[in-house]
Residue, then its C-alpha position, 0 to 999 in steps of 0.5 A: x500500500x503505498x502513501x496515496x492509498x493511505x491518504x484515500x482511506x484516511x479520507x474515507x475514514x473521516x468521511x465516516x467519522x462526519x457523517x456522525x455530526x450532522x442529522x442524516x437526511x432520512x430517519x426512516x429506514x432505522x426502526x428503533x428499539x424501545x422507542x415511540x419512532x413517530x414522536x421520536x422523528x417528530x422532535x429528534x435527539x440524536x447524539x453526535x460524540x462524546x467525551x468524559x462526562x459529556x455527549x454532544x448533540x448534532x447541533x453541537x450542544x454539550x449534553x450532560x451524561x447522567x446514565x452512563x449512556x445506558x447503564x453502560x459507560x462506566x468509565x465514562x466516554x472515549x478513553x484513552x486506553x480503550x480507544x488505543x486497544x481497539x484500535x491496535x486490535x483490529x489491525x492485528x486480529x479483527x475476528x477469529x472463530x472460537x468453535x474448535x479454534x482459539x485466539x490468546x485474548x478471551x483465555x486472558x480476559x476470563x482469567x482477568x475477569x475470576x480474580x475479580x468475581x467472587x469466588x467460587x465463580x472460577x469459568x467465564x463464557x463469553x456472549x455479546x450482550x446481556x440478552x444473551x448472557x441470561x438466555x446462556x445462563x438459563x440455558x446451562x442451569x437446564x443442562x447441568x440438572x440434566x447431566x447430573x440425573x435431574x433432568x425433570x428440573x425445568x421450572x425456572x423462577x423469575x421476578x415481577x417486574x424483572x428485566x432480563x433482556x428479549x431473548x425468548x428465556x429472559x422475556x418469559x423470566x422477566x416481569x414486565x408486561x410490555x415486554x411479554x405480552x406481544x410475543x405469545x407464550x414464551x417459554x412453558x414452566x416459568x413462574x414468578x416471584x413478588x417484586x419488592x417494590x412497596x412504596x406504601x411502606x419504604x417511599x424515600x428511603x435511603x439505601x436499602x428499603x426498610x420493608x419487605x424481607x419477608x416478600x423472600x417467602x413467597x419462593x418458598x410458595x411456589x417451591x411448594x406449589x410446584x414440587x422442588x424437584x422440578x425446579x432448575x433456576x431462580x433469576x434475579x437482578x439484585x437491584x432491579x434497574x429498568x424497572x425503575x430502581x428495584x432494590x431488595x430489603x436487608x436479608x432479602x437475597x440472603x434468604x432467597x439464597x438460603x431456600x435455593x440451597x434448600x431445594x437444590x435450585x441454582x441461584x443466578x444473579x443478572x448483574x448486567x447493570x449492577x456489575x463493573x463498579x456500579x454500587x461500589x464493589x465490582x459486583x453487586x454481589x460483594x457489596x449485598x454479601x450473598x453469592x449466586x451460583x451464575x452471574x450474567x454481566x454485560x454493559x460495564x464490562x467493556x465499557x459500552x464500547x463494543x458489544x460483549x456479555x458474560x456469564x459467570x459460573x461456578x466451579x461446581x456447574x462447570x465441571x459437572x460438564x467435563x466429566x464425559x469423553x475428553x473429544x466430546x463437545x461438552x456444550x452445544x451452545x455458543x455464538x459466532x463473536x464470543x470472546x471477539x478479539x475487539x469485544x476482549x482489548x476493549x474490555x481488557x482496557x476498561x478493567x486496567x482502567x477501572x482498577x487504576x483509577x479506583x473507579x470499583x470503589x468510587x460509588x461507596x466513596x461518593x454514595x452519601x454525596x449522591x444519596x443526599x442531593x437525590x433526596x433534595x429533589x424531593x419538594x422539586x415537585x409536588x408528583x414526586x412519590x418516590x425517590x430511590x438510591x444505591x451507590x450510584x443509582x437513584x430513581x425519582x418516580x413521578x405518580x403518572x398523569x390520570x389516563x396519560x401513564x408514562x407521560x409525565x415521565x417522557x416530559x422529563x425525558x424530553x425537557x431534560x435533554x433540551x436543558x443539556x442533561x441525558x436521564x433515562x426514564x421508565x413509565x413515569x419514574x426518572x433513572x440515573x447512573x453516571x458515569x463512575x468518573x463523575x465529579x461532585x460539581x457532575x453531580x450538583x449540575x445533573x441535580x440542579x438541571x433535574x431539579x430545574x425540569x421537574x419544577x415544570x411538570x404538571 
């Protein structure tokens, strides 16, 4: 290749580079996910780079990041690190199979990834997305009853108001409504436990919610009311996020773990927002002190900046599946980019960045500092019914509008983007999860600016 053509596709490169600065001339052959597409072409909020802290906007307007894009940019945006390895990466090795084959740095990157895990979460199997992370996990807590004689263990056991990806097995164990009833059935033998929202007794706490330990007895109901013989997996997100800031009780999720040994049913915790520093520790696991048997991660671990999901799972499970001929295929599962080599230096960066900046720990170090600003947007507006926080998580939930649900919650959204602040909203509660790297003066803007759009709503 000689210098012209270096110039030409540097060229070419930049082309692709500017086509992301400006509003496109067509928004209709992208059908978007999760999105109202009329209302969203009618009034467009299209992102056009970011760095740090800050998105910006196609007409140049600096957008405060209050969400971690979603859920995702823990370290914030276009770091360094991060940039560098994928880009040295996809010059060196841009794909390479994994079926029957290998490349070096899915090998190094689960081994990165065991000594942060609790223990004894010891094997990593590489998926691209948190979907796909909770349909592996269910998929290997079916097969492990089975090799070990229990294969009448089907029964999976998921949470009201949970969200669990769209994947077929996520939609049928997740909780929420819109996501389940549009796609028939699902799968068969899913059962449901109680969700631990319970504003009546815990609005406006702070922390973990006062109320609600026992809400854990209702597994032990179904447990019964279905033979625990025939049951495989419960799923749970510690803290649930895209339902609106979810969390568990003190003692809840020890007791959910307590029946689950029991009954001899797997425990898997989906810590696809949770995981990667969001409450404190790299998972929410440590920090709540109860240990799954599977963990299902996703967003964090790279950052968000390429694609890639995880599942966790313990040495017990794992080698239940070595015990049959050394040439035999020990499970028939797996997709085309697991452990891709861009996925991998992506995330290999993202954790040589978090652990030198001591990003795990910083949302225990600036927990109380978030928790009060929070909660001083309480009197902001007089809908507000309920404000909720961990770590770096917080949720302010708005009572919905007679005969209009999820309006109120799409104003803030909106209003909230045009004042230079990015949130997330569900229905009609408000959800925030900045990136670890935020500042204190971070904070006070998303608060100051949140609180300024909630004093609008009606």
């Amino acid at each position: 290749m000689n210098r012209n053509d270096d110039a030409s596709l540097s060229a070419l490169a930049g082309q692709y580079a500017r086509l992301n600065l400006s509003a496109p001339a067509s928004l209709d052959a992208f059908w978007m996910p999760f999105t109202a597409n009329r209302q969203f072409r009618a009034s467009p909020r299209l992102l056009a780079s970011a760095e740090g802290m800050y998105y910006r906007d196609v007409e140049g307007r600096p957008i405060l990041d209050g969400t971690a894009g979603l859920w995702c940019c823990n370290a914030g945006h276009a770091r360094p690190r991060i940039i560098e390895a994928v880009s040295r990466q996809v010059a060196t090795l841009d794909f390479a199979p994994h079926f029957q084959m290998g490349s070096p740095l899915p090998f190094v990157l689960a081994q990165r990834l065991k000594a942060i895990a609790p223990r004894p979460l010891d094997h990593v199997f590489f998926t691209n997305s948190g979907s796909e992370s909770v349909d592996t996990a269910l998929k290997i807590a079916l097969a492990w009853h089975r090799m070990r004689g229990e294969g009448q263990r089907v029964r999976l056991i998921g949470r009201e108001k949970a969200y669990h990806g769209v994947g077929f097995g996520g939609m049928s164990v997740g909780g929420l409504p819109n996501n389940r009833k549009w796609f028939g059935p699902g799968l068969p033998a899913v059962d449901h436990l109680r969700h631990t929202l319970d504003i009546a007794r815990n609005a406006f706490s702070r922390g973990l919610p006062p109320h609600g330990v026992e809400l854990a007895e209702d597994l032990e109901r179904i447990v019964q009311l279905h033979d625990p013989s025939t049951i495989a997996a419960v799923i749970i997100e510690p803290i649930s996020g895209s339902a609106g800031v979810i969390l568990p009780p003190p003692g809840y999720l020890q007791r959910i773990r307590e029946i689950c040994d029991r009954y001899g049913i797997l425990l898997i915790f989906d810590e696809v927002i949770t995981g990667f520093g969001r409450v404190g520790a790299p998972f929410a696991a440590q920090r709540l002190g109860v240990v799954p048997d599977m963990m299902t991660t996703a967003k964090g671990l790279t950052s968000g900046c390429v694609p890639m999901g995880a599942v966790f799972v313990s040495e017990r499970i794992h080698e239940a599946f070595m015990q049959g001929p050394e040439g035999a295929i020990d499970l028939f599962h797996g997709y085309t980019y697991t452990g891709h080599p861009l996925a991998c230096a992506a995330a290999l960066a993202a954790l040589d960045t978090y652990e030198e900046e001591g990003l795990f720990t910083r949302a225990l170090e600036l927990e109380e500092y978030w928790q009060e600003g929070l909660h001083a947007l309480r009197g902001a507006c007089p809908h507000i019914i309920d404000i909720r926080n961990y770590g770096l998580i917080g949720a302010v939930e708005l009572a919905p509008r007679p005969g209009a649900p999820g309006a109120r919650g799409y104003e803030v959204l909106e209003r909230a983007f045009r004042r230079g602040l990015l949130v997330r909203v569900t229905g009609d509660t408000v959800a925030l999860s900045p990136p670890l790297i935020v500042e204190r003066t971070h904070i006070d803007d998303i608060f100051s600016m949140l609180g300024e759009v909630l004093a609008t709503i009606q």
